[in-house]
C-alpha positions as CSV (number, residue, x, y, z in Angstrom):
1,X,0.0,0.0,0.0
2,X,3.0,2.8,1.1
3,X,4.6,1.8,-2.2
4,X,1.5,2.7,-4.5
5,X,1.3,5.8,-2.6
6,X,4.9,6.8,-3.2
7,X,4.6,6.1,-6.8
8,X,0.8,8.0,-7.1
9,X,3.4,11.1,-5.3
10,X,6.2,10.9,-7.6
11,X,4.3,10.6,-10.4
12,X,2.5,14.0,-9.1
13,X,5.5,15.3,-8.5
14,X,7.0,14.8,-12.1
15,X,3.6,16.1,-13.0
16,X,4.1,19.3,-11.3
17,X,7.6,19.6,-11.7
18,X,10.1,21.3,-9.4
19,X,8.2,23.7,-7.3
20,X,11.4,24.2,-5.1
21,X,14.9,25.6,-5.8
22,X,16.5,23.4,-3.2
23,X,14.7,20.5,-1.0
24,X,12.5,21.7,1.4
25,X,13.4,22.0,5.2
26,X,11.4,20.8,8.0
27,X,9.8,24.4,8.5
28,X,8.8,24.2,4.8
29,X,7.5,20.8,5.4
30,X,5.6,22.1,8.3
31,X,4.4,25.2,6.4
32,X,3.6,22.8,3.9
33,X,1.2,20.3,5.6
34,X,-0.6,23.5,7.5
35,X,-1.1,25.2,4.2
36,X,-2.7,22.2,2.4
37,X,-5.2,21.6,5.6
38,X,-6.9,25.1,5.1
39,X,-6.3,24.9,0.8
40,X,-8.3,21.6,1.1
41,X,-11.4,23.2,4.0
42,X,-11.9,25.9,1.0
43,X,-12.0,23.1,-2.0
44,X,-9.1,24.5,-3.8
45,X,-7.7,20.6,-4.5
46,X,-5.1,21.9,-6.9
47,X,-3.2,24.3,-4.0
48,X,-4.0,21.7,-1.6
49,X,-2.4,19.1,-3.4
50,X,0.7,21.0,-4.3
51,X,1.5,21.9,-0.5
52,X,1.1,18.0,-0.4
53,X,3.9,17.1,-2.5
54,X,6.1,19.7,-0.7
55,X,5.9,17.5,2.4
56,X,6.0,14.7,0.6
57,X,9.6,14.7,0.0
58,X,12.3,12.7,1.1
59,X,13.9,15.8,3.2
60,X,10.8,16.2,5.4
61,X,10.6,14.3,8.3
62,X,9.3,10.6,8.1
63,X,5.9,11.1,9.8
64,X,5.0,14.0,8.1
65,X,6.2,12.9,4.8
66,X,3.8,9.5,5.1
67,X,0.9,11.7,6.4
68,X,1.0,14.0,3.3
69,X,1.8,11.0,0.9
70,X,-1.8,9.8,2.4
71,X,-3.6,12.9,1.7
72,X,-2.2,13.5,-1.5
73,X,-4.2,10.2,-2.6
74,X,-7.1,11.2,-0.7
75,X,-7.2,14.8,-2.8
76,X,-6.6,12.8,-6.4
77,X,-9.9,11.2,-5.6
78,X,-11.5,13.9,-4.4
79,X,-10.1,16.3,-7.4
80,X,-12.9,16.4,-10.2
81,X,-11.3,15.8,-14.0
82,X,-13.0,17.3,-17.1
83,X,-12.0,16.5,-20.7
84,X,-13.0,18.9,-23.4
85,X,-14.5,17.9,-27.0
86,X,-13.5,20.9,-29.2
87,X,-15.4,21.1,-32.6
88,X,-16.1,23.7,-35.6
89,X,-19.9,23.5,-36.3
90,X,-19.8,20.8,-38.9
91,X,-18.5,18.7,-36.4
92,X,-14.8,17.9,-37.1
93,X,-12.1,18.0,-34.5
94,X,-10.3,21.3,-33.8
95,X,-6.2,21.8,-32.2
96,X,-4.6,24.3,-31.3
97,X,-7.5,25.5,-28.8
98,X,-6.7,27.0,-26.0
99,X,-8.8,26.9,-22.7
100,X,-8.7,29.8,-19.9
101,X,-10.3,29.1,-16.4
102,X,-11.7,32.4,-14.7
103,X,-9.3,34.2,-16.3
104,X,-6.3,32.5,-16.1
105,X,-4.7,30.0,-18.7
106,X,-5.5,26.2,-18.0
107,X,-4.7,24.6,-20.6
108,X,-2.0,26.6,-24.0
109,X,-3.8,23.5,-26.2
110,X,-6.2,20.5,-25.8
111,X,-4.6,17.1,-26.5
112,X,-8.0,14.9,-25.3
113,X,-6.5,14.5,-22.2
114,X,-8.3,15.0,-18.9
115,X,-7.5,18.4,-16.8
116,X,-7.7,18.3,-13.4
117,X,-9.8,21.2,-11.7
118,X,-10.8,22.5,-8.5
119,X,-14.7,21.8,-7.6
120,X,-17.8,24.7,-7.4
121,X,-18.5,27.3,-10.6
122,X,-16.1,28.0,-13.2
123,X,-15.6,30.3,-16.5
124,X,-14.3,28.8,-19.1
125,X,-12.9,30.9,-22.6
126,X,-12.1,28.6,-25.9
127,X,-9.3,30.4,-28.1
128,X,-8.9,29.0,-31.7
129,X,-7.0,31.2,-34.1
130,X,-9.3,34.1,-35.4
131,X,-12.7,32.3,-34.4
132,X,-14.3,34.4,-32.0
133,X,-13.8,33.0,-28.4
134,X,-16.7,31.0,-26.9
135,X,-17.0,31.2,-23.0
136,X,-18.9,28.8,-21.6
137,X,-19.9,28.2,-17.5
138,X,-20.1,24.6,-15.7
139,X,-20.8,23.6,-11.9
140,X,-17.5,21.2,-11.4
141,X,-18.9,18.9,-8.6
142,X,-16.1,17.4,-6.1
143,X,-15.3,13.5,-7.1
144,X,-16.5,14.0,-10.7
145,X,-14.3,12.1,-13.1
146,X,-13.8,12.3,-16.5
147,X,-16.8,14.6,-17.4
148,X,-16.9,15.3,-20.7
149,X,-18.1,18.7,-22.2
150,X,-18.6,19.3,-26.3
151,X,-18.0,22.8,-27.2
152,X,-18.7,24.3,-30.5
153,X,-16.2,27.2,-31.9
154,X,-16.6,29.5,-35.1
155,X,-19.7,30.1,-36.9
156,X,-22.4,28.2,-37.0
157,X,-23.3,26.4,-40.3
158,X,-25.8,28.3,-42.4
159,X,-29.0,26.1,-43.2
160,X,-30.2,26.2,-46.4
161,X,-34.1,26.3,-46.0
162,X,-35.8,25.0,-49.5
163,X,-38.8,27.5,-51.1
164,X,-42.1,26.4,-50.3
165,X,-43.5,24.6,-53.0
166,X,-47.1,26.9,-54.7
167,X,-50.1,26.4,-53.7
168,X,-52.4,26.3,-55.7
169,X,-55.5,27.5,-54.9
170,X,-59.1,26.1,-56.0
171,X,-61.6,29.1,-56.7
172,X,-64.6,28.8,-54.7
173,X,-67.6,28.1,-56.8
174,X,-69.7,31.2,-57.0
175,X,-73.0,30.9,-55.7
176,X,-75.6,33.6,-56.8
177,X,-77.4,34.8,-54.2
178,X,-81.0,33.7,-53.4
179,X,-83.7,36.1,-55.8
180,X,-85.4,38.4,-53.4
181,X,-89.3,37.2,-52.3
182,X,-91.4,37.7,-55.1
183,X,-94.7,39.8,-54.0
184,X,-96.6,39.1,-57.0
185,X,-98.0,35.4,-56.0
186,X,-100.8,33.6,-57.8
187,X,-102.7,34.2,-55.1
188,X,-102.3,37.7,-55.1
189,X,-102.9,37.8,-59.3
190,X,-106.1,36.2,-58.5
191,X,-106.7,38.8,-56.2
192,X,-106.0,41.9,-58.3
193,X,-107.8,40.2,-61.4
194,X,-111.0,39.6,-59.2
195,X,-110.8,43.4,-57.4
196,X,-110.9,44.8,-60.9
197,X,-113.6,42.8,-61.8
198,X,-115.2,44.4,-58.7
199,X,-114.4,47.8,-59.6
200,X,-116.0,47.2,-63.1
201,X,-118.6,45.7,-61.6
202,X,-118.9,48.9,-58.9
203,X,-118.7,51.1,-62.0
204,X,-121.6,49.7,-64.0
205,X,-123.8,49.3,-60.6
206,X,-122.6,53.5,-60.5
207,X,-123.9,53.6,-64.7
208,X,-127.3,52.0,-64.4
209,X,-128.3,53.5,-61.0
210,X,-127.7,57.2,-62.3
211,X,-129.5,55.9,-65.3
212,X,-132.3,54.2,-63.3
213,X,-132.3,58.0,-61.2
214,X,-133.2,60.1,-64.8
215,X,-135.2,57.3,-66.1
216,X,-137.3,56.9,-63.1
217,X,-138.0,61.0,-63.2
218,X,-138.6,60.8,-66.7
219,X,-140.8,58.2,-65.7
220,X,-142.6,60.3,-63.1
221,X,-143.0,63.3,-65.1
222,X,-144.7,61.1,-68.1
223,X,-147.2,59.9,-65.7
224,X,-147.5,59.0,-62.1
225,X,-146.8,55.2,-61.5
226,X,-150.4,53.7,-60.3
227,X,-152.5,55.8,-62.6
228,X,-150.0,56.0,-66.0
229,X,-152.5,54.5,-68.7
230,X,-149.8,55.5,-71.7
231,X,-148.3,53.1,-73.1
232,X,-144.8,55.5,-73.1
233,X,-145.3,56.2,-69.5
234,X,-145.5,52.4,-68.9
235,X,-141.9,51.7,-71.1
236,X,-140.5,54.5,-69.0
237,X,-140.9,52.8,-65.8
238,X,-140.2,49.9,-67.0
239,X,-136.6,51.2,-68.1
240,X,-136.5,53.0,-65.1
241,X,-137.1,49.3,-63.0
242,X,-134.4,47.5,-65.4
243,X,-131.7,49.8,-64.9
244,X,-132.2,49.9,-61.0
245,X,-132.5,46.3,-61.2
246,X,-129.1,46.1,-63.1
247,X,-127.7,48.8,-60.9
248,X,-128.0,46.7,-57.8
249,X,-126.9,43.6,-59.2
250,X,-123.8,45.2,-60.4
251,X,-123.1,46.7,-56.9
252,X,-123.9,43.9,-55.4
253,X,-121.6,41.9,-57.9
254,X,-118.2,44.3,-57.4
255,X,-118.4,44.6,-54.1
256,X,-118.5,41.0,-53.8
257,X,-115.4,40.8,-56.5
258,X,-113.7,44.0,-54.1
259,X,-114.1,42.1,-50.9
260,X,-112.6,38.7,-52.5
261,X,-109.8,40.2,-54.4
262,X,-108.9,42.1,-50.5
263,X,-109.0,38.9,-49.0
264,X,-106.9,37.1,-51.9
265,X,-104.4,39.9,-51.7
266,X,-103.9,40.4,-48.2
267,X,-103.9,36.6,-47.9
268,X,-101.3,35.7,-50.4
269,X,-97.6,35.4,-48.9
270,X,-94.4,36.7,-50.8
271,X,-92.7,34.4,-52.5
272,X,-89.4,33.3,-50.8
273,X,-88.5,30.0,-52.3
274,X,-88.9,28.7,-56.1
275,X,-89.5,25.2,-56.6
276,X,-86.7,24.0,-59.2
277,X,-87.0,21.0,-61.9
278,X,-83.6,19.7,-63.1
279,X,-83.1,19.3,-66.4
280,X,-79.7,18.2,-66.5
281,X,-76.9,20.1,-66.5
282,X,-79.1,23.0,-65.4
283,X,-82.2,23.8,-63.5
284,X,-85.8,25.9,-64.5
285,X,-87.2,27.4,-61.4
286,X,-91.7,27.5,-61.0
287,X,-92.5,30.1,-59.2
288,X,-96.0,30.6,-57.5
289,X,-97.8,29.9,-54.6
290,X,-101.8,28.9,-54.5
């Protein structure tokens, strides 16, 4: 077990490189292993874990080089990883991106490796050549390995969007609109035929009664009715009789005709609907109503 924590520390430490001048004394060691304690209370793994390998080296003394030999292994598993997938926007592969971490350099080019980052909210800016830089924000959680993050740099691909094909449009078939109602029903005909036959009717009663008037006083001045003994006296009376008798009928007659020819009018209903006969291709509408 102490030799695969050796090897996990000198591995971190040819990581890291030289981060002394000359080994570290025991106050450096001490420094060292107090630093990394309050580096690793405020999550910042990657300080925390460079204090480590200060007192992990073979000048320090022997306890506190094994306990910071143990806590660098215990800060490699707690230290997130992230590995960035860098692509123009059709997809292919870029290099030669570089990758800045709130504002300071983490990476002068991707090589599909995994970077090792401190947990909590970071800013991260993608550099490549004259493309304009992308920044981008993730939530690095503590213990998170190998996340994996695509990022898309340089302008986006321009879609081509076909033309709508025509529509073509079917004209509405045009309807005429409905005839207005017709006032001049049978029924009404019938009515206006039989109230002028009741005005003629009216107009003759009118004739013969004025006749039957100056035929009756031609009458009366001839000869008085129950004692006329002429035989012109007698023809005028009976003139006179005839046309009164004529007169009434007549009156009698048109108002009759006036009264139905009213009723026929005021009874007859406009016209709304035709009833059409189909001849084929088109139609012949009967108008009327009885």
């Amino acid at each position: 077990m102490k030799t695969i924590l050796f090897t996990t520390v000198l591995a971190a430490l040819a990581a890291a490189g030289p981060a002394w001048a000359s080994d570290p004394t025991t106050a450096d060691c001490l420094s060292a292993t107090e630093g990394s304690l309050t580096l690793r209370n405020q999550h910042k793994l990657r300080d925390a874990r460079a204090q480590l390998l200060i007192c992990s080296a073979a000048t320090c003394p022997a306890d506190i080089r094994s306990e910071c030999v143990r806590r660098v292994a215990e800060v490699n598993a707690a230290m997130p990883t992230i590995v960035f997938e860098v692509k123009d926007a059709a997809g292919n592969d870029l290099t030669g991106v570089r990758v800045d971490m709130d504002g300071n350099v983490l990476a002068e080019h991707l090589e599909g490796t995994a970077l090792s980052i401190d947990p909590g909210e970071h800013a991260f800016t993608f550099t490549h050549a004259a493309d304009p830089a992308v920044r981008k924000v993730f939530v690095i959680r503590e213990g998170e390995k190998d996340r994996r993050e695509r990022v898309v740099v340089g302008p986006a691909a321009v879609a081509t969007v076909p033309a709508p094909a025509p529509v073509l449009v079917t004209p509405a078939p045009v309807v005429p609109p409905p005839a207005p109602p017709s006032a001049w029903t049978g029924r009404r005909i019938g009515g206006l035929v039989l109230a002028a036959a009741g005005v003629v009717g009216v107009g003759v009663g009118a004739g013969y009664g004025l006749a039957a008037m100056s035929r009756h006083d031609d009458a009366q001045k001839a000869c008085p009715r129950t004692t006329c003994t002429d035989q012109h006296g007698v023809d005028l009376w009976s003139s006179a009789h005839t046309a009164g008798t004529i007169s009434t009928v007549a009156f009698i007659a048109g108002g009759v005709a006036l009264a139905g020819g009213a009723v026929l009018w005021f009874t007859g209903k406009p016209e709304t609907t035709a009833p059409r006969l189909s001849l084929g291709p088109g139609t012949v509408a009967l108008r009327g109503a009885w």
